[in-house]
N, C-alpha and C positions, 0 to 999 in steps of 0.2 A: 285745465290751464297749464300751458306750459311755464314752470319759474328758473329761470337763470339764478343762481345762489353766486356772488362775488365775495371772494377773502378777501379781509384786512390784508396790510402786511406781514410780512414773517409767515403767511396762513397758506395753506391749499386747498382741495378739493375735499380733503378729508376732515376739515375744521366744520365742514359739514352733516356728519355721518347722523350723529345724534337728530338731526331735523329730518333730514331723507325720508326716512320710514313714515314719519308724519305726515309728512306734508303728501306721499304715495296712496298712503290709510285715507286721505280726504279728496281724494278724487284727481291731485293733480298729479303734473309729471315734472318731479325737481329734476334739472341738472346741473351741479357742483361744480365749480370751474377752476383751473389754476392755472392761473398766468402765466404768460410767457416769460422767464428766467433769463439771470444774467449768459447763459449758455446762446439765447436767440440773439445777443447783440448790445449796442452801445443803446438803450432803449429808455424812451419819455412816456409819460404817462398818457399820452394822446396816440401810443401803442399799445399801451393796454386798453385803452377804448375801443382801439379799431380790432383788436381781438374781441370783445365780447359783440361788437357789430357784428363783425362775420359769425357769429354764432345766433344772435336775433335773425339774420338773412336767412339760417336754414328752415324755419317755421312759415307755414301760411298763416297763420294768426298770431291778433297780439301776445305779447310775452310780458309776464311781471319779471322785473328785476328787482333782487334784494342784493344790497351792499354793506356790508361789514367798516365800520369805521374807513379806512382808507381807500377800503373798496366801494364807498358810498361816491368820492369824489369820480371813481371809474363808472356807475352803473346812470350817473346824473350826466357825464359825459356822452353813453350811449345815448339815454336818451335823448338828448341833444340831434344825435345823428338822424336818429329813428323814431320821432314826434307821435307820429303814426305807425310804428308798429310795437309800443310801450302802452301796456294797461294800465299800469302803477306800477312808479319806484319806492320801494322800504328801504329807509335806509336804519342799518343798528349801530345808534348810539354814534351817531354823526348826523350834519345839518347838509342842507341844500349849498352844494359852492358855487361860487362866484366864478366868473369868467378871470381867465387869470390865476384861480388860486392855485396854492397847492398843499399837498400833505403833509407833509414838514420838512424840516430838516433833521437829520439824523450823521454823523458821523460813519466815512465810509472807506473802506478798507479794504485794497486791489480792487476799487472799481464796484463792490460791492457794498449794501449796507445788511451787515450781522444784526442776527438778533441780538437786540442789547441787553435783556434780560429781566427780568421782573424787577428787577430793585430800580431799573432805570425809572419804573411809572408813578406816578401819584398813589398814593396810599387808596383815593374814594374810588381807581382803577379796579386795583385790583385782591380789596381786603377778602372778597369774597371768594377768592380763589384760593382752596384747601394745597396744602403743600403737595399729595400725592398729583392733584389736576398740575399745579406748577410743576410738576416733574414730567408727566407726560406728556405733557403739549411742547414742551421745550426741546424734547426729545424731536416732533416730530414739525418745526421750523425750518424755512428754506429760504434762504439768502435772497434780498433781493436787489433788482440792479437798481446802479449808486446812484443814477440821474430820475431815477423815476416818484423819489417821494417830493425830491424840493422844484419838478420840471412845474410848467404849468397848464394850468388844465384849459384847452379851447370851447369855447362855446359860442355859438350862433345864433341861431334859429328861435328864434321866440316864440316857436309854439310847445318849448318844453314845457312853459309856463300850464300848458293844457292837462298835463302830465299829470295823473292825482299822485299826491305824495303823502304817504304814512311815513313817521320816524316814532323809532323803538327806543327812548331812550332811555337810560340806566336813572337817569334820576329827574331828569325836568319832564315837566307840564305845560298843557297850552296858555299857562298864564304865566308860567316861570320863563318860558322861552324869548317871547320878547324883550323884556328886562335882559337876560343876558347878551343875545343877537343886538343891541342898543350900543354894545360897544365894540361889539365887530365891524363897523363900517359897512362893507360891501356882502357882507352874507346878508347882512337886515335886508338890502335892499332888494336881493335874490330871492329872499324867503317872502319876501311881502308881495313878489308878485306870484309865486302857485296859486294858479287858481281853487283849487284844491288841497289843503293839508290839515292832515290830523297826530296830535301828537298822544301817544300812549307810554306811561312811566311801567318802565319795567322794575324798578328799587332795586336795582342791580350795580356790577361794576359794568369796568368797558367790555368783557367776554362772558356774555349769558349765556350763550353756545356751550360753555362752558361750566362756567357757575351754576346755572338751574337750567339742567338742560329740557326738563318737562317743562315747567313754566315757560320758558321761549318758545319752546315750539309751539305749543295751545298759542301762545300769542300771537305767533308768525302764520299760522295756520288763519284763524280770525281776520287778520290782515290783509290776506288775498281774495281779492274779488275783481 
């Protein structure tokens, strides 16, 4: 199975490394992706979908996409495009978005939005991440363009709904999830129609890639089918 692996923000290709090997050891073929940069242009996040499309386009068969927190809004996108050439989306420690949404808002600075820095997150983020891992991931962060977290995301096609959906997430369950999704408005109603979805508690923060990187990958590994 070929897996598309999608970064969060601030993330690359190499926010991946720790899974790679795994996910190679169990028969599949990861490729790690990083998005097109503020250097490709004045850029929405409905181009970084069409980036990992034209990446789904090179394969004759379907492709799993996994998506990292803000890279979950780009890989639910894809599928979007590509109904039919999507096995299943994972998304880590994010939900299924809404037509319309977007990633957030973040402060943004020539055009670009900097990584803000660990102090900027929730504490149940990121307690889990040992100061040495805080030092070296921060090291290896790359700006990204200023329109692309608060643009909004397009969606169409209503047979992503067919789409099976696993989410990894740091701390909700399939009985926790609804209660929370009850006050999101438009994600509830996105999430209630996958035909398929399964939620798995990672007890982790928002970067298990990171924080337990054996644990995520057995997980993520399990996941794909």
């Amino acid at each position: 199975m070929d897996v598309l692996l999608i970064p969060g923000l601030w993330l690359d290709a190499s926010s991946w490394d720790e899974v790679v090997p795994a996910l190679d050891a169990a028969g599949h073929r990861a490729h790690p992706l990083t998005l097109p940069g503020p250097a490709a242009g004045d850029l929405v996040i409905d181009d970084w979908v069409e980036a990992v499309v034209t990446q789904i386009d090179r394969f004759d068969d379907p492709v799993v996409l996994v998506g990292h927190s803000g890279g979950g809004n780009v890989v639910w996108g894809a599928a979007d495009r590509r109904p039919d050439r999507v096995s299943r989306v994972v998304l880590v420690d994010t939900i299924v978005p809404h037509p319309g949404a977007m990633i957030s808002e973040f402060p943004v600075v020539d055009g670009v939005v900097p990584f803000p820095g660990w102090g900027f997150f929730d504490d149940d983020d990121v307690s889990d991440l040992d100061d040495e891992t805080r030092r070296r991931t921060a090291r290896q962060v790359v700006d990204v363009p200023g329109r692309v977290p608060s643009s909004a995301l397009s969606l169409a096609d209503e047979r992503r709904f067919g789409v099976p959906v696993t989410i990894l997430s740091g701390s909700l369950d399939a009985e926790s999830l609804p209660r929370v999704l009850a006050e999101w408005g438009a994600y509830a109603a996105e999430v209630d129609r996958v035909e398929s979805l399964e939620v798995v508690t990672l007890h982790s923060g928002h970067w298990p890639q990171f924080s337990q990187p054996e644990r995520f990958r057995e997980t993520l590994v399990t996941a794909i089918r």
